[in-house]
N, C-alpha and C positions, 0 to 999 in steps of 0.2 A: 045815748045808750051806754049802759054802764058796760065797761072793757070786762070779760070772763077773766083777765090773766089777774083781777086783782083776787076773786077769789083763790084761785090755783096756789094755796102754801108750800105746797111739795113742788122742791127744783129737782131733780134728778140728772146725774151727768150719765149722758151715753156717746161712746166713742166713735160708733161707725155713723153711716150717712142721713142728715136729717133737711129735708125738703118737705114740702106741702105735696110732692107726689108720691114720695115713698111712705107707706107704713110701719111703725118702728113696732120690736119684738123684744120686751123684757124677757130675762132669766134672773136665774140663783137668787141670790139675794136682794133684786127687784122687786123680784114678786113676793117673798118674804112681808118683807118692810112696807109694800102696799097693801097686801091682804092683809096678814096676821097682825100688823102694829099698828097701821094706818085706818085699816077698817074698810078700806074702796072698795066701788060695787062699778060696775059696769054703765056707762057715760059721764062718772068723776070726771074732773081735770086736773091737769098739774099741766109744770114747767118741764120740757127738757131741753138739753144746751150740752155744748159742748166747742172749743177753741177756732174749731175752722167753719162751722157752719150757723154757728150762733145760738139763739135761743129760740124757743119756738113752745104756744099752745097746744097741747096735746086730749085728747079726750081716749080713755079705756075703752074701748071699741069694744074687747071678748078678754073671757078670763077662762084659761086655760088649767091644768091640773100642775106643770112644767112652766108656763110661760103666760105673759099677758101681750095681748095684740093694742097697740095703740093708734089712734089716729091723727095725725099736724093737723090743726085748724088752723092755725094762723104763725104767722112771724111776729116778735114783740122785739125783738132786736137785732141789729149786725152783730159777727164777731167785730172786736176791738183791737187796737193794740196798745198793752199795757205794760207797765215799766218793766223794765230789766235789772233787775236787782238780784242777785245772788247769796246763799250763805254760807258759808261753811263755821259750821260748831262741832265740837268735841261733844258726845253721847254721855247726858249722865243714867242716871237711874230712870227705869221704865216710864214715870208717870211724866218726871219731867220732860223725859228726851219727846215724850209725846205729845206734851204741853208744847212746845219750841216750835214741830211740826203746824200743828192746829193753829198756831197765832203766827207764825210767818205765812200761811196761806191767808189769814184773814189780813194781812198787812202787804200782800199782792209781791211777796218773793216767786222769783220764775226758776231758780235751780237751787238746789240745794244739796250742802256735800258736807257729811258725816264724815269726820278725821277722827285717827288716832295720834292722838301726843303722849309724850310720856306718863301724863298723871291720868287718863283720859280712864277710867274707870268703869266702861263697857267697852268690850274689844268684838262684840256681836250684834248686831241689829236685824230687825227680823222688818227686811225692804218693804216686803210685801205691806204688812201695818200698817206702815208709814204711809205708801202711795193710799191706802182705804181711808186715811187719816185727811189727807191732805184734800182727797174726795169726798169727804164727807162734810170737811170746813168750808171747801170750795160753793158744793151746794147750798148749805146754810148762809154765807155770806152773800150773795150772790153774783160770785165774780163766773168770770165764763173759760176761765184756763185753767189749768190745774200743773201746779209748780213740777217741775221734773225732782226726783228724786235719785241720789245716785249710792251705789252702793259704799259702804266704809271702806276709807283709803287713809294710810299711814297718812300726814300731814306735809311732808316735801315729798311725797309719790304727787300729791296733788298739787304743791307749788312749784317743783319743777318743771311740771309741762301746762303753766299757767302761759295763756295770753298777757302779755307784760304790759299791754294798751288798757285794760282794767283792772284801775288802781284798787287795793283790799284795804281797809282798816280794821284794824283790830284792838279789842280791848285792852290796855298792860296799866295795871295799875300802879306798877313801876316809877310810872312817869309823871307821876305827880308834883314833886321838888324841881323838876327838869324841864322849865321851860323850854330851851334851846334846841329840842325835840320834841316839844309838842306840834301836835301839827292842827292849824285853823281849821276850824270848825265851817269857818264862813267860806271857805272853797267846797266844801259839801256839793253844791249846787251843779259843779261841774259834770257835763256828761260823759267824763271822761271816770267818774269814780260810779263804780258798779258790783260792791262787793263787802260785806261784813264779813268780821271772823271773830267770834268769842271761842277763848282758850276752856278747859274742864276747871270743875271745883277746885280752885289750890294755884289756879293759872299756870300760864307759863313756866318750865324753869330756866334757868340762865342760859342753859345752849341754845333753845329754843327762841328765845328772846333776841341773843346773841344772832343766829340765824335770821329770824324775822328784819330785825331792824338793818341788816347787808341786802336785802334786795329791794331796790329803788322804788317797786312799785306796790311794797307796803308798808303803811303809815301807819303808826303807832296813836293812839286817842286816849284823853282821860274819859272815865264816863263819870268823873265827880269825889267828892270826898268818902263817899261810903265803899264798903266793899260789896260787889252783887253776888247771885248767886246765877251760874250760868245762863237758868231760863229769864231771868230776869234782866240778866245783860244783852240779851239778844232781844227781848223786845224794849227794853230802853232805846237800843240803837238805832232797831228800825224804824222806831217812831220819830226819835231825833233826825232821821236821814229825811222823812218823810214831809216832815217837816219843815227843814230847810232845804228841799227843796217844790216846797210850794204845793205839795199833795194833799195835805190838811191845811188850807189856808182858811178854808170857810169856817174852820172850826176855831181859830186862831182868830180871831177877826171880832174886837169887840165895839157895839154900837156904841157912839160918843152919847 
């Protein structure tokens, strides 16, 4: 018997309680997005999921003028539990700072923290977008958590009252001629390291450098001969962390 869940393209995250005995109740922009863009009529199905109760078949049960009633059919999976990886980047321009969002949720970051540095070239973020962003990626990928999001913080408001047991790496293109701090690549793997940090367009400046490189639990990286550009550096890295540590290995993995 063919599974319904392979037709169901629509994943939807919903926050409050999802069983096979409760009935779920779309609003605001649910129902939007299924009627007006999606087209749904009354016994569709989709996907909805969310971090603590998992994912679950749903069928449009009633379509309301405010809101759409749904019905669980069925479970298609547990919640999981997935890496712990955090990031903190500096905000550049809208499109990108949005682009960073979008691809650290499809590369399974769990928090994330917007600093200001000296060069850091938006001093505002609008939270809200960001969490819609990240739920919206979350959906499309089909992970089942959705990354915490935290509001903009000076960048030593944030690394002073850091956990000193998760070690940070950070981009500094500085460090290129300098071996004798660089730091291996190949301890990646350790679970003890739980944290990226790409600096704003223009990087780091010297205080900031100066600062970074005095506290023991973070570690300065090349990411290579080129220079990036923020959004760029941030998903270079987490693909490289991902990497070595065994997350993409199937993909890495070539037939003799």
């Amino acid at each position: 018997m063919l599974d319904l869940s392979y037709k169901a393209k629509i994943r939807l995250y919903f926050p409050g309680k999802l069983s096979l005995k409760n009935p779920v109740k779309l609003e605001n922009k649910q129902v939007h997005y299924l009627i007006n863009v999606m087209r749904k009529k009354e016994d569709d199905i989709l996907l909805i999921f969310n971090s603590v109760d998992g994912e679950y078949l749903a069928k449009i049960s009633q379509i309301y003028k405010k809101y759409i009633a749904l019905t669980i059919v069925k479970k298609i999976r547990d919640a999981e539990a997935e890496i712990d990886l955090w990031l903190l980047f500096a905000p550049v321009k809208k499109g990108p700072t949005e682009y960073v969002i979008q691809k650290a949720t499809e590369l399974g970051v769990s928090k994330i923290f917007p600093v200001i540095t000296d060069r850091t070239i938006t001093k505002q973020i609008n939270l809200k977008r960001m969490q819609d962003i990240a739920i919206e990626a979350s959906e499309q990928c089909e992970r089942l958590t959705i990354p915490e999001i935290f509001d903009l913080k000076k960048i030593k408001d944030v690394i002073e009252s850091w956990d000193k047991k998760r070690i940070i790496l950070y981009g500094d293109e500085t460090i290129r001629k300098q071996d004798e701090i660089k730091f291996d690549f190949q301890n990646l793997h350790s679970k003890s390291l739980g944290a990226i940090l790409i600096g704003p367009e223009g990087g780091f400046n010297n205080d900031e450098i100066n600062y970074l490189r005095k506290k023991t639990f973070i570690k300065p990286i090349d990411l290579g001969p080129r220079i990036l550009k923020s959004d760029t550096a941030v998903i270079t890295t987490l693909v490289l962390w991902h990497c070595l540590n065994g997350n993409m290995k199937k993909y890495t993995q070539f037939n003799n």
